[in-house]
CHARMM internal coordinates of N, CA and C (Angstrom, degrees):
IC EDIT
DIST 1 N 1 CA 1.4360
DIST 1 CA 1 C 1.5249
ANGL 1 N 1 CA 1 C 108.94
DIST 1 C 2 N 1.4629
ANGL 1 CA 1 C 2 N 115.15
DIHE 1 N 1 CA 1 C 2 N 141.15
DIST 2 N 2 CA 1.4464
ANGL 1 C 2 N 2 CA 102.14
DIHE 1 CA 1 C 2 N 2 CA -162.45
DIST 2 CA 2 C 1.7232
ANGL 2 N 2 CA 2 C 87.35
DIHE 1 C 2 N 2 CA 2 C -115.41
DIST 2 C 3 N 1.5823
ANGL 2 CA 2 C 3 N 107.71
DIHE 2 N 2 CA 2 C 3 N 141.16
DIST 3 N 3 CA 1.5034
ANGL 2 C 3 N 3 CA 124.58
DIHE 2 CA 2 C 3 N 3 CA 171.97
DIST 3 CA 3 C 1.8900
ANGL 3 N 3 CA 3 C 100.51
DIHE 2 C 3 N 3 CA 3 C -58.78
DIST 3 C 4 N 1.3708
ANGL 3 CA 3 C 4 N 96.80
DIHE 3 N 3 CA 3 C 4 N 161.76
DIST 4 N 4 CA 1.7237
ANGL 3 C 4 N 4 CA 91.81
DIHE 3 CA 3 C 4 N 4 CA -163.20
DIST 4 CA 4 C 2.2112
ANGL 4 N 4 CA 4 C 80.01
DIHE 3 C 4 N 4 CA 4 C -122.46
DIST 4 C 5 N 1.7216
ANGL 4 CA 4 C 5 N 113.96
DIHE 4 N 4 CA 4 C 5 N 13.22
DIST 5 N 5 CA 1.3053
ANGL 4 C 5 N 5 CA 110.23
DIHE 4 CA 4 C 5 N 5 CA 155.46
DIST 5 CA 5 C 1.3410
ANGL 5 N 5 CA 5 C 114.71
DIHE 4 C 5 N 5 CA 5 C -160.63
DIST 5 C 6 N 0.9095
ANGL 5 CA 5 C 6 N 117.64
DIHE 5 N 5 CA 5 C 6 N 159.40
DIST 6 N 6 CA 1.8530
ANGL 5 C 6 N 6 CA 123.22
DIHE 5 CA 5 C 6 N 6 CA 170.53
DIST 6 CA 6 C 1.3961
ANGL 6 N 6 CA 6 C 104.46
DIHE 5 C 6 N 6 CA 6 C -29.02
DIST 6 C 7 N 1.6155
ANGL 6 CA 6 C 7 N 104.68
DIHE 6 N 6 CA 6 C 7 N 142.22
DIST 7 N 7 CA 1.3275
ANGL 6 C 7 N 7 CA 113.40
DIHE 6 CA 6 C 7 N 7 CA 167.05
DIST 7 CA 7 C 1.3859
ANGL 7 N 7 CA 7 C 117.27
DIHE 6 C 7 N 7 CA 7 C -123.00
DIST 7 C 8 N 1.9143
ANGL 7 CA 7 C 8 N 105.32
DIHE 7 N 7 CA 7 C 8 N -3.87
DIST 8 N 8 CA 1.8927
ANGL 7 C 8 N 8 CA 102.91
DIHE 7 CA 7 C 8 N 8 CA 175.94
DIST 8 CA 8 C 1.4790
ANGL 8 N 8 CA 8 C 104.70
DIHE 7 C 8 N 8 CA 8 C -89.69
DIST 8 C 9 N 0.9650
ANGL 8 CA 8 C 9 N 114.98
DIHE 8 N 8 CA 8 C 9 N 131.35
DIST 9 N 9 CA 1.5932
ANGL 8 C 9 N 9 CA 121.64
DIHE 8 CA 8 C 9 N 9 CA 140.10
DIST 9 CA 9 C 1.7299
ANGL 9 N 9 CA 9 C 130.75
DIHE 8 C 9 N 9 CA 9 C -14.59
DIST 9 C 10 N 1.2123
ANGL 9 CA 9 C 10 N 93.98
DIHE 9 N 9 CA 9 C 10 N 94.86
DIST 10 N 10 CA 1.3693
ANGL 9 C 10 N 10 CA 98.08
DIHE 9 CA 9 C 10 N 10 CA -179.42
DIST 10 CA 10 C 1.7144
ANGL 10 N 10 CA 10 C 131.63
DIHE 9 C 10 N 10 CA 10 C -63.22
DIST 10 C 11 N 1.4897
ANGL 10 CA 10 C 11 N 109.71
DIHE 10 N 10 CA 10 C 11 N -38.64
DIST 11 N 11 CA 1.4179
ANGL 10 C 11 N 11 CA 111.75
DIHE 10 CA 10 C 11 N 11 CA -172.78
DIST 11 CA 11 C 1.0663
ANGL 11 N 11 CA 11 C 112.70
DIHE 10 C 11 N 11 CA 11 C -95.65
DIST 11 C 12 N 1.4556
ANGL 11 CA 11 C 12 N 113.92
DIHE 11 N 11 CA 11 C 12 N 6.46
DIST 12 N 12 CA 1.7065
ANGL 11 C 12 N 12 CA 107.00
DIHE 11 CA 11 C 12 N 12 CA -161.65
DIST 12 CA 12 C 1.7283
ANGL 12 N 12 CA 12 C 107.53
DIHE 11 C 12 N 12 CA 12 C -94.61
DIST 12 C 13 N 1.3097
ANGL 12 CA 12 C 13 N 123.29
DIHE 12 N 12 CA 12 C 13 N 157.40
DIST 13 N 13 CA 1.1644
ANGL 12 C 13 N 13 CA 119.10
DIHE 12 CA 12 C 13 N 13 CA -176.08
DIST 13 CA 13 C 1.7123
ANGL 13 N 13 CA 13 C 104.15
DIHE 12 C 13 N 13 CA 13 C -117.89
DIST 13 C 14 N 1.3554
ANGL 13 CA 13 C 14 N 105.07
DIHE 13 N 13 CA 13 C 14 N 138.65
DIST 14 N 14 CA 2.0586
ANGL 13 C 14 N 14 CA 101.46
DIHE 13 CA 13 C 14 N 14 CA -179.80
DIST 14 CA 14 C 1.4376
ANGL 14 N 14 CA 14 C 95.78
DIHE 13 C 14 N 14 CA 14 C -94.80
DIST 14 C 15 N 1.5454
ANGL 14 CA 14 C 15 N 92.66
DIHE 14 N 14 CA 14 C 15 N 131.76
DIST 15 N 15 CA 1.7729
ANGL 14 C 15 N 15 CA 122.13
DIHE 14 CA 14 C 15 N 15 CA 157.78
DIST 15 CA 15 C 1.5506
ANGL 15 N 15 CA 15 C 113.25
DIHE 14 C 15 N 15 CA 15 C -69.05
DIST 15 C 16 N 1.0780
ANGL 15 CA 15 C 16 N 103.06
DIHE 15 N 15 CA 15 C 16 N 178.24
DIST 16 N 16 CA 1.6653
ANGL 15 C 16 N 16 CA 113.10
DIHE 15 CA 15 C 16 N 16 CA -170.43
DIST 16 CA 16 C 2.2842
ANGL 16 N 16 CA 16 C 96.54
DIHE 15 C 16 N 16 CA 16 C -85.22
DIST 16 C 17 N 1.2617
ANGL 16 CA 16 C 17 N 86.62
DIHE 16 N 16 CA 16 C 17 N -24.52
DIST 17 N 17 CA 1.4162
ANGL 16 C 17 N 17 CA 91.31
DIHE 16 CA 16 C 17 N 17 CA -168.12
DIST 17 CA 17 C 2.0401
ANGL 17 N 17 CA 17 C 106.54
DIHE 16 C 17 N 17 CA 17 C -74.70
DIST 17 C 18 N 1.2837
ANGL 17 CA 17 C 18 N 110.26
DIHE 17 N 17 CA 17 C 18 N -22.13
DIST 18 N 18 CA 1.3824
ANGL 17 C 18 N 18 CA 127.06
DIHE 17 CA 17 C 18 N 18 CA -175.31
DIST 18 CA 18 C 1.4504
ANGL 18 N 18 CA 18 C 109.03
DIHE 17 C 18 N 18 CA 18 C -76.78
DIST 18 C 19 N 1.5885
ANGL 18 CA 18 C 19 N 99.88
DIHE 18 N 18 CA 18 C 19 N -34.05
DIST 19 N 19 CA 1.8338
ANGL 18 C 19 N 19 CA 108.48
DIHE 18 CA 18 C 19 N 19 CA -175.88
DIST 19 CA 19 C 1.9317
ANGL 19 N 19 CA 19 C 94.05
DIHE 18 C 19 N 19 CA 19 C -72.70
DIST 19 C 20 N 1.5316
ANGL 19 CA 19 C 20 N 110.34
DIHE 19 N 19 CA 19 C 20 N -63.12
DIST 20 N 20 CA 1.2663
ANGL 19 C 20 N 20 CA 96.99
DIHE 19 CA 19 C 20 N 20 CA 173.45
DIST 20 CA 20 C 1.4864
ANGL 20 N 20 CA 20 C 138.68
DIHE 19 C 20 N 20 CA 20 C -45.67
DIST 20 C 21 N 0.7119
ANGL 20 CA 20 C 21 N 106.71
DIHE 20 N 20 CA 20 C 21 N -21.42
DIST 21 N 21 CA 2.0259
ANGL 20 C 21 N 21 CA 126.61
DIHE 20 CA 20 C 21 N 21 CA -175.98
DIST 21 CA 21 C 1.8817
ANGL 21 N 21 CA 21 C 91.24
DIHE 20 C 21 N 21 CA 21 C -70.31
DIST 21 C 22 N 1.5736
ANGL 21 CA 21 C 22 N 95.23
DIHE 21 N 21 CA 21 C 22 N -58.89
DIST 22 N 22 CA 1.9387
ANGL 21 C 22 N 22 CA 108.51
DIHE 21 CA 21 C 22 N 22 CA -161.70
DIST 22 CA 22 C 1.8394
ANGL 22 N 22 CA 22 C 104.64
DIHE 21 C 22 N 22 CA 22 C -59.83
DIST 22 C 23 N 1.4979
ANGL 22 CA 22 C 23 N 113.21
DIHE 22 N 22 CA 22 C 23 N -31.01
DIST 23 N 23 CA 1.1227
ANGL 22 C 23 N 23 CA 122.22
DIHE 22 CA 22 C 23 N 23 CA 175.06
DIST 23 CA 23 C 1.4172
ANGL 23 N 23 CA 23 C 123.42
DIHE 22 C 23 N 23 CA 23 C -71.22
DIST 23 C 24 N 1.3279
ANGL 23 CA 23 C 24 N 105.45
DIHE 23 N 23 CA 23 C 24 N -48.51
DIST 24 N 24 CA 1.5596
ANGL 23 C 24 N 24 CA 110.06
DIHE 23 CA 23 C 24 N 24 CA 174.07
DIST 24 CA 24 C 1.5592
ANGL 24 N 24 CA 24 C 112.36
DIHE 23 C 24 N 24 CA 24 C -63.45
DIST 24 C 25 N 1.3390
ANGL 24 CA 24 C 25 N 107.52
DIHE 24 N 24 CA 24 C 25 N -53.00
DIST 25 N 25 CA 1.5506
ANGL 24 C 25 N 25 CA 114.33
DIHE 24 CA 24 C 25 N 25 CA 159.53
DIST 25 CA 25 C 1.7928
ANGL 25 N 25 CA 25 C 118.18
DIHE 24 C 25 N 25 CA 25 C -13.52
DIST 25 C 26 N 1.5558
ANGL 25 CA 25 C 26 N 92.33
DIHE 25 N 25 CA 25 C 26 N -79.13
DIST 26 N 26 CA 1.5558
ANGL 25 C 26 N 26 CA 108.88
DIHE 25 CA 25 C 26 N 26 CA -178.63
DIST 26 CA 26 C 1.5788
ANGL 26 N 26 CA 26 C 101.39
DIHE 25 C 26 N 26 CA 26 C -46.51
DIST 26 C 27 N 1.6762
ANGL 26 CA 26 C 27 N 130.93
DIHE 26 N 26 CA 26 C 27 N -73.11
DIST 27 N 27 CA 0.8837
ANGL 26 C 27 N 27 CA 136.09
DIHE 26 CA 26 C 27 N 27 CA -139.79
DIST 27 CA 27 C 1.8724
ANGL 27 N 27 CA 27 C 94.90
DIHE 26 C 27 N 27 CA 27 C -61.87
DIST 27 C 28 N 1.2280
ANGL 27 CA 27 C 28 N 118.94
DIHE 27 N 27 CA 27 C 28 N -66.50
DIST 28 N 28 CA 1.4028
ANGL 27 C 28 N 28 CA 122.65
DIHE 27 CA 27 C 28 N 28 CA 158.28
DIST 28 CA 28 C 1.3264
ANGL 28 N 28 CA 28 C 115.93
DIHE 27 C 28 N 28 CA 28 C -22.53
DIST 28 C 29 N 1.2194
ANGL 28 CA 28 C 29 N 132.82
DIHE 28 N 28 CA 28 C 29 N -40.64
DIST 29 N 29 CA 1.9363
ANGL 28 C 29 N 29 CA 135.47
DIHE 28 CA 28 C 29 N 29 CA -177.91
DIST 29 CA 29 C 1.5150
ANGL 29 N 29 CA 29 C 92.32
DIHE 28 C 29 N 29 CA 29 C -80.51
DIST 29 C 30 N 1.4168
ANGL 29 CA 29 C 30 N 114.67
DIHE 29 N 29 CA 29 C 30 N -31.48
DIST 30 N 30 CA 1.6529
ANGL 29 C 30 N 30 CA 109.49
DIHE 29 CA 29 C 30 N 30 CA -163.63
DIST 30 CA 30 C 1.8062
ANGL 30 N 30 CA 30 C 97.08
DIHE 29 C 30 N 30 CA 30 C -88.22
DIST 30 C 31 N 0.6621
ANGL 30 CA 30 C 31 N 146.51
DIHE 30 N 30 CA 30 C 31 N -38.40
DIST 31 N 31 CA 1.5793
ANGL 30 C 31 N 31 CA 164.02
DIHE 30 CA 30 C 31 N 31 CA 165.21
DIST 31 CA 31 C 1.2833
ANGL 31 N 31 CA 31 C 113.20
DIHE 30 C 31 N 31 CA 31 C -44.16
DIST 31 C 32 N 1.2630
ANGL 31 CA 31 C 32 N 105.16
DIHE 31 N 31 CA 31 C 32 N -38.55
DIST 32 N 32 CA 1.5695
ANGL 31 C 32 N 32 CA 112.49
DIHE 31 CA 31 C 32 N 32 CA 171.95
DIST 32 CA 32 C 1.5243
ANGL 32 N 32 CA 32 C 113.71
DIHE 31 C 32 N 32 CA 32 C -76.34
DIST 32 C 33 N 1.1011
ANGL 32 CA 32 C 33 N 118.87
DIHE 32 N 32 CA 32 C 33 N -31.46
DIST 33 N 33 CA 1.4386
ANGL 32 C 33 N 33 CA 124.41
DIHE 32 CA 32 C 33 N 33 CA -152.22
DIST 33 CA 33 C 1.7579
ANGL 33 N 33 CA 33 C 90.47
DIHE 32 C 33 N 33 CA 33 C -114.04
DIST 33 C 34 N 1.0581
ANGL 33 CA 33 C 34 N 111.09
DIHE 33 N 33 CA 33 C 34 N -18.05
DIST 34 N 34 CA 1.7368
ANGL 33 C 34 N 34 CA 98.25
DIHE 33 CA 33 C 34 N 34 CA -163.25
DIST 34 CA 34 C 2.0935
ANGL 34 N 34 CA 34 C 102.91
DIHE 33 C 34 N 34 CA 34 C -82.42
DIST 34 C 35 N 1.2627
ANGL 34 CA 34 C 35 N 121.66
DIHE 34 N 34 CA 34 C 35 N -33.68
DIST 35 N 35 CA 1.7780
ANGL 34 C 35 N 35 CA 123.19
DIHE 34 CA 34 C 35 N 35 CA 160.09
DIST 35 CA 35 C 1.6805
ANGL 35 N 35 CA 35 C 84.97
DIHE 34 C 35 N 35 CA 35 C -9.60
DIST 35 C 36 N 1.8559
ANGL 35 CA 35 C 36 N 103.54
DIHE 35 N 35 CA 35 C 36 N -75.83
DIST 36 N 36 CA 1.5862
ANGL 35 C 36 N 36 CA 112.38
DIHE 35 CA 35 C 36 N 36 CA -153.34
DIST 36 CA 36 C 1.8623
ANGL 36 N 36 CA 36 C 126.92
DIHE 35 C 36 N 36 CA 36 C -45.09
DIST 36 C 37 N 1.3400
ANGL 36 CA 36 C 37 N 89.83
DIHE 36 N 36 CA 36 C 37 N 1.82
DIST 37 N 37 CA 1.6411
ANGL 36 C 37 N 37 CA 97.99
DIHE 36 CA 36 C 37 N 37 CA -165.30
DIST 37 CA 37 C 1.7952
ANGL 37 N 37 CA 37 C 90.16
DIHE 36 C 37 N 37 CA 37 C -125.54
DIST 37 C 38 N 1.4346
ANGL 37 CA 37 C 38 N 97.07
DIHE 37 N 37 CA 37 C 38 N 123.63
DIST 38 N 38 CA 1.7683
ANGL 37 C 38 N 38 CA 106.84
DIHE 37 CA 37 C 38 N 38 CA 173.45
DIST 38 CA 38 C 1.6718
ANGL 38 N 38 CA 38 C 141.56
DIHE 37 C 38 N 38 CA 38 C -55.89
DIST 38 C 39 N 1.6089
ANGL 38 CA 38 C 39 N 65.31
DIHE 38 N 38 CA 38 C 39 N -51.15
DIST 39 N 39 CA 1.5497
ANGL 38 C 39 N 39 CA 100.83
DIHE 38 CA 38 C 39 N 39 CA 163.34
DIST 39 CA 39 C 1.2314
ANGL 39 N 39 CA 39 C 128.02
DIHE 38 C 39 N 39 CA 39 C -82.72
DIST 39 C 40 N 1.6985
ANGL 39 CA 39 C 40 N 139.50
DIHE 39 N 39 CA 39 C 40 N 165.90
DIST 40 N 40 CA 0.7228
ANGL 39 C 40 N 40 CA 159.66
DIHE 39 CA 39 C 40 N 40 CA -136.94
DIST 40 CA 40 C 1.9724
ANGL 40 N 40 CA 40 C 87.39
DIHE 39 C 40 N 40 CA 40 C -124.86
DIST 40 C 41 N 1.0318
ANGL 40 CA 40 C 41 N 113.72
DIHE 40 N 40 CA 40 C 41 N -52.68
DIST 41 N 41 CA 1.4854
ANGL 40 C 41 N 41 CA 114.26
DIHE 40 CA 40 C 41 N 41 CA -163.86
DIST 41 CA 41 C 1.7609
ANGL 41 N 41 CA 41 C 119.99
DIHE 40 C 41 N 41 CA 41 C -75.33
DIST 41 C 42 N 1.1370
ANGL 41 CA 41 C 42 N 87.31
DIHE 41 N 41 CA 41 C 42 N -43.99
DIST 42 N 42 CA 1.9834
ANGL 41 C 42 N 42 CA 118.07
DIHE 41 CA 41 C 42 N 42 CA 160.16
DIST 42 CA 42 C 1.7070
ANGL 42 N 42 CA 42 C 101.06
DIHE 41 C 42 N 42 CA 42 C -37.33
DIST 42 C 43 N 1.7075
ANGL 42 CA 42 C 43 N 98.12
DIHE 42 N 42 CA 42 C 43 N -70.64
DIST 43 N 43 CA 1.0705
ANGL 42 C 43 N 43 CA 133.99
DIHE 42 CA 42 C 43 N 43 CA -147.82
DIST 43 CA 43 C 1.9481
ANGL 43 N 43 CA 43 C 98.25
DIHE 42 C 43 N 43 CA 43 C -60.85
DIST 43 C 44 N 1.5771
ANGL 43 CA 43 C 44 N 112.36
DIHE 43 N 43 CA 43 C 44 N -38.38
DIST 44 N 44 CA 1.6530
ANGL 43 C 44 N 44 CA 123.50
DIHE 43 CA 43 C 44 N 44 CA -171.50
DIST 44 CA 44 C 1.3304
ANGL 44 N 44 CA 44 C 86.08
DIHE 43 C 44 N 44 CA 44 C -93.34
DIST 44 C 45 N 1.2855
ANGL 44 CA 44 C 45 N 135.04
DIHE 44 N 44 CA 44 C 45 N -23.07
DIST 45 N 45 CA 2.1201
ANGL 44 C 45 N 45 CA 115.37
DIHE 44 CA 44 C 45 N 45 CA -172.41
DIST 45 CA 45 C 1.7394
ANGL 45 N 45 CA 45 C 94.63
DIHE 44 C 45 N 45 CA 45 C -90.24
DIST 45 C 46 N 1.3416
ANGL 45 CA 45 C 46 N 131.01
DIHE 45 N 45 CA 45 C 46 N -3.24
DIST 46 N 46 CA 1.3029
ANGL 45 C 46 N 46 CA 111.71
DIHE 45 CA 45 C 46 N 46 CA 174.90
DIST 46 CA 46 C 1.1774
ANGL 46 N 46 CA 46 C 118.00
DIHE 45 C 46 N 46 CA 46 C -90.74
DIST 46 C 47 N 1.8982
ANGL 46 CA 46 C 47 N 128.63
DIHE 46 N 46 CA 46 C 47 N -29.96
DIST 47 N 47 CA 0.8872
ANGL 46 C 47 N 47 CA 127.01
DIHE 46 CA 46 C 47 N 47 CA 133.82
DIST 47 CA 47 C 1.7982
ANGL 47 N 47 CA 47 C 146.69
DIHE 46 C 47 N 47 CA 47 C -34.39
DIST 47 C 48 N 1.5647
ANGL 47 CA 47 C 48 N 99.64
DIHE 47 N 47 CA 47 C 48 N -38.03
DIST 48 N 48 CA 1.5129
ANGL 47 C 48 N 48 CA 105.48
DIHE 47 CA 47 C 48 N 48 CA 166.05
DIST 48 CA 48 C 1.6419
ANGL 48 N 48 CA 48 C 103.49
DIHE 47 C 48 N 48 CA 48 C -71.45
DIST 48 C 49 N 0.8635
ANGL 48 CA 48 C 49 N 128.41
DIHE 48 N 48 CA 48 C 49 N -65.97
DIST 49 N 49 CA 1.9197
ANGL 48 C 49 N 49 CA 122.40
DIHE 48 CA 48 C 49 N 49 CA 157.65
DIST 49 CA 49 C 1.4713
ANGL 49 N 49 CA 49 C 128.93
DIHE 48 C 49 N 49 CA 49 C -6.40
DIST 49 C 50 N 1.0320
ANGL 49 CA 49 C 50 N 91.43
DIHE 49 N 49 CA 49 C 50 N -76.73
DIST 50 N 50 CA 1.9992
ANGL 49 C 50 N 50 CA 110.43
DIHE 49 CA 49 C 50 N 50 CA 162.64
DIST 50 CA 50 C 1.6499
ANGL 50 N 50 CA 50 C 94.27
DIHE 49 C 50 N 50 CA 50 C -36.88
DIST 50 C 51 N 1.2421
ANGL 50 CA 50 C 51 N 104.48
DIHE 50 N 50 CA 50 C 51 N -60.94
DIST 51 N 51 CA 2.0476
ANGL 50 C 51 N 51 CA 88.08
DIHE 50 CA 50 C 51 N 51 CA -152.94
DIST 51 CA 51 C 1.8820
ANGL 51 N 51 CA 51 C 95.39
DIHE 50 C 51 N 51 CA 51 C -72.04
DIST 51 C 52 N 1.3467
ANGL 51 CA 51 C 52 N 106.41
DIHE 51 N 51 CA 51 C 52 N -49.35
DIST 52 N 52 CA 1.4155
ANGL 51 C 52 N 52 CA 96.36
DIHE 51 CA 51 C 52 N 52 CA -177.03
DIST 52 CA 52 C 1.3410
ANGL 52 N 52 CA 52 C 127.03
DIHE 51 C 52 N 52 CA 52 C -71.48
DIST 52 C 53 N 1.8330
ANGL 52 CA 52 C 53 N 123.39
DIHE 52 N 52 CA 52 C 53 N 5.02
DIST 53 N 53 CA 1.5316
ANGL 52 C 53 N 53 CA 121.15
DIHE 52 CA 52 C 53 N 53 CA 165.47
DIST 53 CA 53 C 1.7485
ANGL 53 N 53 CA 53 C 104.00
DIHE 52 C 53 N 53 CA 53 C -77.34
DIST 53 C 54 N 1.2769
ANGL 53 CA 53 C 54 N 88.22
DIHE 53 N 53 CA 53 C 54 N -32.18
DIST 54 N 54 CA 1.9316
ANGL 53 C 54 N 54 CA 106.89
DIHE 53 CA 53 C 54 N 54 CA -173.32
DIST 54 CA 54 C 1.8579
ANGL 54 N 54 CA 54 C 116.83
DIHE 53 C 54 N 54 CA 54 C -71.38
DIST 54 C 55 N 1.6717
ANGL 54 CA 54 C 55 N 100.36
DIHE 54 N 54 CA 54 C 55 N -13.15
DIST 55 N 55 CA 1.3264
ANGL 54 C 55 N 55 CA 102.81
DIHE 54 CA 54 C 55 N 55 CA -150.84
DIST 55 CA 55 C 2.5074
ANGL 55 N 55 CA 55 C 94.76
DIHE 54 C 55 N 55 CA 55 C -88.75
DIST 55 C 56 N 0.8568
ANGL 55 CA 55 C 56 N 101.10
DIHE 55 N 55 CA 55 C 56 N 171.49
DIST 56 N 56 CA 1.6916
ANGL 55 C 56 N 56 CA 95.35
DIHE 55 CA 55 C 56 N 56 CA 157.53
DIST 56 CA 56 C 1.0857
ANGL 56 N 56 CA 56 C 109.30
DIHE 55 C 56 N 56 CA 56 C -101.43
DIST 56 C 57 N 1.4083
ANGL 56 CA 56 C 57 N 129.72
DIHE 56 N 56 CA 56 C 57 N 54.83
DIST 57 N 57 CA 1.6695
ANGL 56 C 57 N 57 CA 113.05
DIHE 56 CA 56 C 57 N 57 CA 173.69
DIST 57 CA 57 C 1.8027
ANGL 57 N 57 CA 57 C 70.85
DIHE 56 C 57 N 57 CA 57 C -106.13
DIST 57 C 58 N 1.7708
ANGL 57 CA 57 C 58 N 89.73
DIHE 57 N 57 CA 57 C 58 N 147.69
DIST 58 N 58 CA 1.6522
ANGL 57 C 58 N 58 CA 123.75
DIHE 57 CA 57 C 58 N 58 CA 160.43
DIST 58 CA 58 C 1.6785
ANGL 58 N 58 CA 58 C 108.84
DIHE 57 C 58 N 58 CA 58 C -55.11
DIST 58 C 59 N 1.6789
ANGL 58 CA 58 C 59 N 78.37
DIHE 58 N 58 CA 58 C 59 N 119.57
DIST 59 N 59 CA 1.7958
ANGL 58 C 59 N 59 CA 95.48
DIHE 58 CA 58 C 59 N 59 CA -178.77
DIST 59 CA 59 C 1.8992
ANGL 59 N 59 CA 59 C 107.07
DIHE 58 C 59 N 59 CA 59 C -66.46
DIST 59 C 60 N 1.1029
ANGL 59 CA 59 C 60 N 121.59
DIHE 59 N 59 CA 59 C 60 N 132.25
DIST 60 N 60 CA 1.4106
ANGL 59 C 60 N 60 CA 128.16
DIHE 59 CA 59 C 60 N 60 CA -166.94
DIST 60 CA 60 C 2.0787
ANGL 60 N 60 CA 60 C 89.26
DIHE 59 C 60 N 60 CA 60 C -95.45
DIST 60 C 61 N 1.5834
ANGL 60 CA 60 C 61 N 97.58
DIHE 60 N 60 CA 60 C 61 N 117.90
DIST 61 N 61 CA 1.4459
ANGL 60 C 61 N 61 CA 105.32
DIHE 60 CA 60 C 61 N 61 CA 157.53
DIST 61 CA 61 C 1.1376
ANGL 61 N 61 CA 61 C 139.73
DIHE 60 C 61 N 61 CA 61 C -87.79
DIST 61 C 62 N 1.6380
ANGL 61 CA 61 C 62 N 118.33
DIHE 61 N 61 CA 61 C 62 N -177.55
DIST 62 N 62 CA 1.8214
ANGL 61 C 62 N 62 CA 112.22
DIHE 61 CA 61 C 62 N 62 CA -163.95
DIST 62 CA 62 C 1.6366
ANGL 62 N 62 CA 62 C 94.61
DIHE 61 C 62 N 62 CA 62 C -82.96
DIST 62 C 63 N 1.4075
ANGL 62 CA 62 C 63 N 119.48
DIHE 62 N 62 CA 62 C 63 N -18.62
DIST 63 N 63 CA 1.2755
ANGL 62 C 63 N 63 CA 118.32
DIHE 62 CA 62 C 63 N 63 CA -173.30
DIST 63 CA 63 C 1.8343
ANGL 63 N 63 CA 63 C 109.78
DIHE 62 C 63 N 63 CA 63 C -159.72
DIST 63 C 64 N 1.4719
ANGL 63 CA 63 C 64 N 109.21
DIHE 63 N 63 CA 63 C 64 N 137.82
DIST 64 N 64 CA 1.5171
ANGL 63 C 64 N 64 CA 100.66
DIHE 63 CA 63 C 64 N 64 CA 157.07
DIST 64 CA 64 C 1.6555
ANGL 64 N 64 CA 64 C 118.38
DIHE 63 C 64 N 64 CA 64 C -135.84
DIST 64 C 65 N 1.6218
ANGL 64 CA 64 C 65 N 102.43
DIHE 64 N 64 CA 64 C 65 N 165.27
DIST 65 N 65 CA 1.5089
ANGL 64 C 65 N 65 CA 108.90
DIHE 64 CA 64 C 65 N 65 CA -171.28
DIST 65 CA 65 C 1.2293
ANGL 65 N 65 CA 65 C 99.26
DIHE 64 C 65 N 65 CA 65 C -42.28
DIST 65 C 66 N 1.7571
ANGL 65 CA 65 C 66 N 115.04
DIHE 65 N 65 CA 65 C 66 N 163.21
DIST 66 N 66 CA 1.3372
ANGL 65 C 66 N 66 CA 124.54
DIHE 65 CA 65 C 66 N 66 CA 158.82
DIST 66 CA 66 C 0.9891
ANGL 66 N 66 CA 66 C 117.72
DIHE 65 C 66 N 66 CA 66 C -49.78
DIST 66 C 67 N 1.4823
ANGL 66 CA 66 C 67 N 132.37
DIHE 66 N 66 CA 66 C 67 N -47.39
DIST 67 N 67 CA 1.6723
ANGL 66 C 67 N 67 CA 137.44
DIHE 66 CA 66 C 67 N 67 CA -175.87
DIST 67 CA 67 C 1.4771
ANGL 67 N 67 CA 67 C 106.68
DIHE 66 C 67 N 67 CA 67 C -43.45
DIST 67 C 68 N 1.4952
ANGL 67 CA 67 C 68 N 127.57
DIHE 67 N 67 CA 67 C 68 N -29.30
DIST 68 N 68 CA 1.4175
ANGL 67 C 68 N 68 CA 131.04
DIHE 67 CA 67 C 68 N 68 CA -165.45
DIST 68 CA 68 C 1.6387
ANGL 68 N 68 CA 68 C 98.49
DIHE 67 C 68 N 68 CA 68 C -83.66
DIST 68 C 69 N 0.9625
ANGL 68 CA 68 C 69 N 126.22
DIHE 68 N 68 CA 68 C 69 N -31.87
DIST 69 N 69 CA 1.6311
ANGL 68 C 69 N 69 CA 124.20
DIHE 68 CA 68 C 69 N 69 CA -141.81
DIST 69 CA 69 C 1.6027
ANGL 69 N 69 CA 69 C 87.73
DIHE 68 C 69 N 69 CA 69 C -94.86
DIST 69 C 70 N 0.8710
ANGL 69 CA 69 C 70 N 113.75
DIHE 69 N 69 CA 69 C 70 N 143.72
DIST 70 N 70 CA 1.5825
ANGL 69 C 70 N 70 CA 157.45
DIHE 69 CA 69 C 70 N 70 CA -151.48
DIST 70 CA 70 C 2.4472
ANGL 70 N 70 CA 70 C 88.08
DIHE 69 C 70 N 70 CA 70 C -88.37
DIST 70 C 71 N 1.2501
ANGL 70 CA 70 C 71 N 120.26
DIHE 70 N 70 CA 70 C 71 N 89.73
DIST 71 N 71 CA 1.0852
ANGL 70 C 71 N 71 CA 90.23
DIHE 70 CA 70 C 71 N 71 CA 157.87
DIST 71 CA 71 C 1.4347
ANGL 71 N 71 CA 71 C 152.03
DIHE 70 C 71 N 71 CA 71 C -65.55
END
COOR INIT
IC SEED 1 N 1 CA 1 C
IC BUILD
């Protein structure tokens, strides 16, 4: 279900102590979930996942308008 407004915090600025918190966070979410993967290789691309669902880089779609595309 998609919010119909922002839900981050606009004025606030992150400390060095907030990046550590977000990391331990992840690694703990990734720890939990990594048992589920057999492999070793599985097991490091679910982690690369995690940071880049988490990250602000622009989600790449199945398609965009013509106006976007690069002539």
């Amino acid at each position: 279900m998609k919010l119909e407004h922002h839900t981050t915090l606009v004025a606030t600025t992150t400390t060095p102590t907030d990046l550590v918190c977000w990391v331990e966070d992840l690694m703990d979410l990734h720890a939990r979930i990594a048992p589920r993967f057999a492999r070793p290789e599985p097991r490091k691309r679910s982690l690369s996942y995690l940071q880049g669902v988490m990250s602000e880089v622009p989600r790449k779609r199945g398609h965009a308008p013509k106006a976007h595309h690069p002539a």
